[in-house]
C-alpha angles and dihedrals in degrees: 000000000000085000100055094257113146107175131038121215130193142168126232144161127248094266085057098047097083087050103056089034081065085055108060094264119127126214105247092185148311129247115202122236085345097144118040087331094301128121113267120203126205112222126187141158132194115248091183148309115311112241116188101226081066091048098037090048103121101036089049097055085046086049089053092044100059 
């Protein structure tokens, strides 16, 4: 969170997806035999709402630098 970010995304497989779903994450979507033809999940939870100045940082600073 230090670092802007406002989501966290992550990839499992089906035997994982109960466990994260306990946990607050939400299935985004499946993609068949994606790894090694097994099923891959992405996972992913809102940490808070995005605000542009986190996720402009960089560019920003370089913007006030020049």
């Amino acid at each position: 969170l230090a670092e802007g970010a406002h989501s966290l995304h992550l990839w499992t497989t089906e035997n994982n997806v109960e466990f994260y779903k306990k946990r607050g994450l939400s299935c985004g979507g499946v993609f068949p035999k994606a790894w090694h033809g097994e099923d891959c999940y992405l996972i992913y939870k809102i940490l808070r709402e995005p605000e542009e100045k986190n996720f402009l940082k960089n560019y920003l600073e370089q913007k006030i630098k020049h």
